[in-house]
N, C-alpha and C positions, 0 to 999 in steps of 0.2 A: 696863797696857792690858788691858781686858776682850776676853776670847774673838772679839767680834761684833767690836770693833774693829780687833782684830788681821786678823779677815781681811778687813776693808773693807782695811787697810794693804797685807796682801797683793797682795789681787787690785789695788790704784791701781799697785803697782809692777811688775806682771806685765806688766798694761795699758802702762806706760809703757816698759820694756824691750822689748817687742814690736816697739813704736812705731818704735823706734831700732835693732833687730838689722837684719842683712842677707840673713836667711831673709824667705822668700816665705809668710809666715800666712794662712790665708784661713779660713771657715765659710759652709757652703753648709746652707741646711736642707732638712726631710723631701720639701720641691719641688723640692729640688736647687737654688732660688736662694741667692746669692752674700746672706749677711748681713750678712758683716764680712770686710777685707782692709786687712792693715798696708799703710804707703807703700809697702816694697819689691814687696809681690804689687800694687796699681795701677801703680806704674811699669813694671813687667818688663809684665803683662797687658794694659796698655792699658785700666784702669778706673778712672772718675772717684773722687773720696774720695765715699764714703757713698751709690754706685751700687748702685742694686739690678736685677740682672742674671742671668737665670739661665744657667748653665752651659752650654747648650747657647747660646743669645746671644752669648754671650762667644766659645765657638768658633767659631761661624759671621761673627762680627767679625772677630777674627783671623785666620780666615783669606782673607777677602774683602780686608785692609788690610792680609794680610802682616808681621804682630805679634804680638808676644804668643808663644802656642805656634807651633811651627812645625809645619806639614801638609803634608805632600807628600805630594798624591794629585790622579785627576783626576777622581776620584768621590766628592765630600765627601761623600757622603750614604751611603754606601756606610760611609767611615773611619769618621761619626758612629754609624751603627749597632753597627757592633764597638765603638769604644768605649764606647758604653752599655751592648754586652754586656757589659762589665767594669765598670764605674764601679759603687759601691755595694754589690755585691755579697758583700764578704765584710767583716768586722769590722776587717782591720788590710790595706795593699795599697801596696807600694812597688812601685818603676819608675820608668827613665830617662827624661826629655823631654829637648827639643832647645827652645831660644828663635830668635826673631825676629834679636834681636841676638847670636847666634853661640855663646852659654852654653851651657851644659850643665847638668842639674839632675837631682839626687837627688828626687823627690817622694816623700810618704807619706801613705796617707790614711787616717783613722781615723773609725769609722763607728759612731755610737750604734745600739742596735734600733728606736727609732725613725724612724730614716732621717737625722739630722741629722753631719752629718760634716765633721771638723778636715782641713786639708790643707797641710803643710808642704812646703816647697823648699828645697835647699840648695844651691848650685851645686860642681859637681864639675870643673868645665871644667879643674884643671890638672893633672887624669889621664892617665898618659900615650895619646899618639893610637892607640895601636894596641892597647891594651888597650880604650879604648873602641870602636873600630870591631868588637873581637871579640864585648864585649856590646852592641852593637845590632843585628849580625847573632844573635847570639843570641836578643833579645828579638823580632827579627819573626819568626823561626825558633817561637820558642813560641805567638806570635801566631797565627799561620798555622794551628798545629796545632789550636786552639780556635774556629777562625773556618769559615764557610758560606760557599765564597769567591762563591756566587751573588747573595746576599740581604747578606753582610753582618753578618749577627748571629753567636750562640754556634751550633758545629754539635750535634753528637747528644752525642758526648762534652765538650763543654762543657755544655752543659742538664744532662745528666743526674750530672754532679760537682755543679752547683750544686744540683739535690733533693738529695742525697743530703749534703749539707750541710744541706740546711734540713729533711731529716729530723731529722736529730742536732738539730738547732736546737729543734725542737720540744721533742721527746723531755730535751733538757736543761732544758727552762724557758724557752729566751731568748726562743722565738716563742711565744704564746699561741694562734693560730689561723694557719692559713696554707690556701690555696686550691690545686688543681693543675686545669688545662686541657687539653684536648688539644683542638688543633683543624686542621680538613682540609677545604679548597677543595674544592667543591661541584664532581661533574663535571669534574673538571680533566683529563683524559683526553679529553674532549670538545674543551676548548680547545686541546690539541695536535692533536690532529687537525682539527679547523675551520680555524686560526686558525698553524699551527707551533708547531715549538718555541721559538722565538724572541718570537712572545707569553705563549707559556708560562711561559717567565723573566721575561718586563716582568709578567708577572701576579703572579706568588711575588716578586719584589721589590718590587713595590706591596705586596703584603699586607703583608710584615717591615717597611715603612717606616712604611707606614701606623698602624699598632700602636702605633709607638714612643712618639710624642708622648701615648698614653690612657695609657702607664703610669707608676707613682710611680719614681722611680731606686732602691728597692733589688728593684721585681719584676723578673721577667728571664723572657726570649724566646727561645726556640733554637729551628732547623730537627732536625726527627728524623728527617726522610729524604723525598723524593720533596714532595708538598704537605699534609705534616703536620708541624704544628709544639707544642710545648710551652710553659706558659704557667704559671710559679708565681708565688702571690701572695702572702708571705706577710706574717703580722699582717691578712689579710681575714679575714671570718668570709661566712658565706652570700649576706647581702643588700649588702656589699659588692662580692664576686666577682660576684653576677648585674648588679647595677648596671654594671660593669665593662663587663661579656659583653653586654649590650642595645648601650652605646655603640660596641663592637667589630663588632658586625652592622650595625647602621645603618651607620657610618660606611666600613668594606667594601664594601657594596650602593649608597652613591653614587658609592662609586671608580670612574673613566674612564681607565684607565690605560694605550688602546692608542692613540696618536696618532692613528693612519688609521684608525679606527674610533670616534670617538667615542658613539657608541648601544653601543660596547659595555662590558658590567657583569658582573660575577660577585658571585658571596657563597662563604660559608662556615656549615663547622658544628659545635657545640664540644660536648665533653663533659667536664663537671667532679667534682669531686670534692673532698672535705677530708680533714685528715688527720688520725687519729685514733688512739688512744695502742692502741699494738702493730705499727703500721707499718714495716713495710721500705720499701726501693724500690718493690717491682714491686707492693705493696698497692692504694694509691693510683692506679698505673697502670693498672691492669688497672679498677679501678671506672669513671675517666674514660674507659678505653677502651667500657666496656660500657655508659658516657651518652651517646659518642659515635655507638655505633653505633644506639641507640633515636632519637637524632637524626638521622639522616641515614631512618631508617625512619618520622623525625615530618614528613618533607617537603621536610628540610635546609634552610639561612637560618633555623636555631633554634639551641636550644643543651638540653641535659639534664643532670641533676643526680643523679649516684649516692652518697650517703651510707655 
């Protein structure tokens, strides 16, 4: 059998074992849609054969029909943020779920640099129950610690683990170009006092929600404190990241995000930056911060660019 044949033979039998194991296979690409899922990930998921569905679809079905993954929460929008603060983010990522029908699963996911990633299940369901209840208190325990519990997304020391990975990222080869943001609601200070603090929150969780849906799944979002937030991009180069940042302002500046107020709108204002070989941390930082502040001095509802 010649070379090329052998692995056509291969991969038909890979293919077909797949078919037939009792692991949950799936491949989501750089959009995070669902490309491919053996019968057991449709049956367990709730997804038709040869649906193409994206990931956030799928769990907003789920949990709307009570299938599939299980959710328990009374702020799906809220769950869905955090876990995008997670999903895609780092090259290799395991962790327990919970199913619809009562299972238990080992997931793993594995994630190309271009953003296309493998996601295996195994069910673990006949561990003993008290060992699992200790890592699930465990895992939301870790959760918690990486989470904004306002908005939802990654907080300060989450964001700032994940530069500091995609520094190393760079600097190794894997990322070829990568963007960093910083960006801070316009007069937010204003809106506390006009308005409470209580629209103050409906406003910083409009913005983290709002966001989510402009970005690819392996960029990532975190609160850094007060209504400044962090924004990496990475594999953008210039006229990516500003592309980005234009649809980020617009679509901020139509948000209505106070029920009893509807005339009322905010914006925001970004400073960016790239990263560029000899970078630390706080390199990058500090540039974004000093395009941030030539923005908020350009009239803010802009954005600036420190090279």
């Amino acid at each position: 059998m010649k070379p090329a044949e052998e692995d056509q033979d291969i991969a038909s039998r890979l293919m077909s074992l797949q078919r037939d194991c009792p692991l949950l296979i799936s491949l989501f690409d750089e959009r995070d849609c669902l490309r491919y899922a053996n019968p057991a990930f449709c049956a367990a998921l709730g997804v038709a054969p040869d649906e193409r569905v994206s990931w956030e679809q799928l769990m907003r079905r789920n949990y709307q029909k009570r299938q599939g993954t299980q959710i328990q929460t009374r702020d799906f929008e809220s769950w869905l943020a955090s876990a995008k603060s997670r999903r895609a983010k780092l090259p290799f990522r395991a962790f327990e779920t919970d199913l619809a029908d009562g299972r238990w699963i080992w997931m793993t996911e594995t994630t190309q640099t271009g953003g296309w990633m493998l996601c295996v299940g195994s069910e673990i369901t006949e561990l003993r129950v008290g060992e699992r209840e200790l890592r699930q208190a465990r895992d939301l325990a870790q959760r918690a610690a990486l989470t904004d519990p306002l908005t939802g997304i990654g907080n300060r020391g989450h964001i700032l683990q994940q530069m500091d990975g995609l520094v190393e990222q760079y600097h190794g080869g894997a990322c070829q170009a990568a963007a960093v943001a910083i960006l801070d609601l316009d007069n937010f200070k204003l809106i506390n006092d006009l308005k409470g603090h209580l629209a103050g929150d409906a406003v910083l969780r409009d913005f983290a929600h709002r966001l989510q849906p402009l970005l690819k799944p392996h960029d990532s979002l975190g609160r850094l404190g007060g209504e400044e937030f962090l924004l990496l991009l990475p594999g953008s180069g210039l006229e990516q990241a500003e592309a980005l940042i234009r649809l980020i302002l617009a679509d901020v500046q139509s948000s209505r995000p106070l029920a009893d107020d509807p005339a009322f709108s905010y914006t925001c204002s970004i400073g960016m930056s790239l990263l560029r070989a000899g970078d630390d941390l706080s390199a990058p930082l500090g540039r974004a911060d000093e395009a941030l502040y030539q923005a908020k001095a350009g009239g803010r509802n802009t954005w600036r660019v420190r090279l």
